[in-house]
N, C-alpha and C positions, 0 to 999 in steps of 0.2 A: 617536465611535469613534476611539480612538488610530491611528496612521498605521503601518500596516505596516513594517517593515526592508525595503531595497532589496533585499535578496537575497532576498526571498518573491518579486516579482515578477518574477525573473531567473529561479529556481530553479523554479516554477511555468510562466513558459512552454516552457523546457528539456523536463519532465516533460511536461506536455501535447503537446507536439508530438510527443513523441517516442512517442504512441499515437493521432496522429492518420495517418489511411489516405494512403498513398502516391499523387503522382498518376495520374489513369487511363494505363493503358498506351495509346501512339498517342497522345497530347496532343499536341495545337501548339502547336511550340515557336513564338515571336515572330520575324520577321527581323527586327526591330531588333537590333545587338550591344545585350545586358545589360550594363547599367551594371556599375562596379566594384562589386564586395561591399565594404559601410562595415567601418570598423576594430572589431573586437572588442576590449572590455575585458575582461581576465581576471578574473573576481570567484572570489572562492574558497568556497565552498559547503561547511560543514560538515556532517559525516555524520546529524547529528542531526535538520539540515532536510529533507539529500538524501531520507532515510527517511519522515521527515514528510509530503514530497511525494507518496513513492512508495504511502503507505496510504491518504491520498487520493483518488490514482488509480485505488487498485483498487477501494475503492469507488465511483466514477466506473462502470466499466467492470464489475461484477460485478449478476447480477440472482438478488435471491432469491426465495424460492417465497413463497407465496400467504401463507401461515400465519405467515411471519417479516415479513412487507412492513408498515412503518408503515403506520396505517387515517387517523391524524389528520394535517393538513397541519403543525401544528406539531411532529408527535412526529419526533423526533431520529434517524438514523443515528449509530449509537455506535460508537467506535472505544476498543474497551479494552487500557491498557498495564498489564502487569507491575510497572512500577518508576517512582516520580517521578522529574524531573530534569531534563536540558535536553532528550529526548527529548519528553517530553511537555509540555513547556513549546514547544517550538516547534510540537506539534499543537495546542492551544490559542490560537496566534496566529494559523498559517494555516486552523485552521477558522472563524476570526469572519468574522459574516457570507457565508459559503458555502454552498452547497444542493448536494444530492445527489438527483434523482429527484426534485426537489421538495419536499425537507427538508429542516430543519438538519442541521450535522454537530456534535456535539458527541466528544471525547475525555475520557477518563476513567482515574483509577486506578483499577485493579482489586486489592483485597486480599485477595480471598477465591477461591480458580480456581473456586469453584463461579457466582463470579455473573461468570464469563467466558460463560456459556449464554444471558445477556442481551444480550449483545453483537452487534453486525456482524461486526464483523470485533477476532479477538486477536490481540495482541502480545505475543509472548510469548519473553523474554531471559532466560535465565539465568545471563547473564552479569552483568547487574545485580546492584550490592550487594544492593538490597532485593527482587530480582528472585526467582523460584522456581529452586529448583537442578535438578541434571536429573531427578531420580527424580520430583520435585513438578511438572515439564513433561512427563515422561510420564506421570502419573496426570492432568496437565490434560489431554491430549491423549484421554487413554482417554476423561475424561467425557465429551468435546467430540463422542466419535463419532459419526456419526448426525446430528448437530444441524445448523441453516443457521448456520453461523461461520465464516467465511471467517478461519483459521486463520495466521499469518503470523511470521516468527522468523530472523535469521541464524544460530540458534545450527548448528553441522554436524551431517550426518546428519539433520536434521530434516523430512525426507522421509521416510526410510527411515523414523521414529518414527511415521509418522503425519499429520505435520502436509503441511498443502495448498502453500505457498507459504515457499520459501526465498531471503533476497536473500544476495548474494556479493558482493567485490571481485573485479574482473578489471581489474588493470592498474591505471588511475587512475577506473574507472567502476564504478558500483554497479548490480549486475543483479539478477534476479530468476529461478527456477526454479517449475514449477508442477505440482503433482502432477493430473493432469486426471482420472483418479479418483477420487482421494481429494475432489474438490470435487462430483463429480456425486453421489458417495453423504451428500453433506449437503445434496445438494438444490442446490447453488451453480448457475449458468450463469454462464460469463465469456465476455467481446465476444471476437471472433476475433481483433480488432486488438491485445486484450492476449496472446492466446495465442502469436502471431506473434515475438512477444517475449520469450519465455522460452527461455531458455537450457539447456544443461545443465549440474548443476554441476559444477565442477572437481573431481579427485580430490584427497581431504584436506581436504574443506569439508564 
């Protein structure tokens, strides 16, 4: 197996921590003084991983109904994108060798929005060159309704469309929005600790 890029392992614990549950309220703290905090190195994380990371996570943290759940231990959580490119090229490195629930994670193009229904979780940019435009993300969205697809897209307004899960820039941090509706009527459940997490989005996103 080829050796990861340093920044999977940077950019992945970053993502993970940051949906792991706070400590208990009331903790004791140590009377020892805590050592200095060691020096951070600034690694710089492009958007393509940050993202990478972040569909990952959700499916990490997302439980689907009974009827969508892989039955074989080899069969795959899918993660379908919109558009080749270095998006999906970095879903492909950080899902080797990973498990989700006790299965692979494999990432995929999707060329057709109809076999987006096979899917876990869509990605879905229209902002990509080869990516669906918007009229062709809201007829994906339409088909999608109903369905267990944990639905997911920066493009703006992609809430109000329909779709479950919008990420944003705020500042120099990439967040995420969650329609908790729009997830329960496709059957989704998500961890509380991702719900905790969502934001709302900024006006003009």
């Amino acid at each position: 197996m080829s050796p990861r890029p340093a920044h999977f392992y940077w950019w992945r614990a970053v993502a993970l921590s940051a949906l792991l549950p706070l400590a208990a309220p009331g903790a004791t703290q140590a009377e020892t003084p805590s050592p200095a905090p060691p020096t951070v190195k600034r690694v710089t994380i492009d958007a393509d991983a940050a993202t990478a990371a972040y569909l990952i996570n959700f499916l990490r943290f997302t439980t689907w109904p009974e009827s969508a759940q892989t039955r074989s231990p080899a069969a795959p959580y899918v993660i379908g994108v919109s558009c080749s490119g270095p998006l999906l090229d970095a879903l492909i490195t950080m899902t080797e060798g990973q498990s989700v629930h006790g299965h692979p994670v494999r990432a995929l193009r999707i060329k057709n929005a109809a076999d987006f229904a096979t899917c876990h979780l869509a990605y879905l940019n229209c902002a990509d060159e080869c990516g669906p435009k918007n009229s062709a993300l809201t007829a994906t969205l339409k088909a999608l309704q109903g369905l267990p697809v944990l639905t997911v897209s920066p493009q703006p307004d992609f809430l109000a469309n329909g779709g479950q899960v919008q990420l944003f820039h705020a500042e120099t941090h990439l967040r995420f929005a969650i329609a908790v509706e729009a997830t329960r009527a496709a059957g989704l459940t998500l961890n509380s600790r991702l719900l905790v997490l969502s934001r709302p989005v900024p006006p003009n996103r």
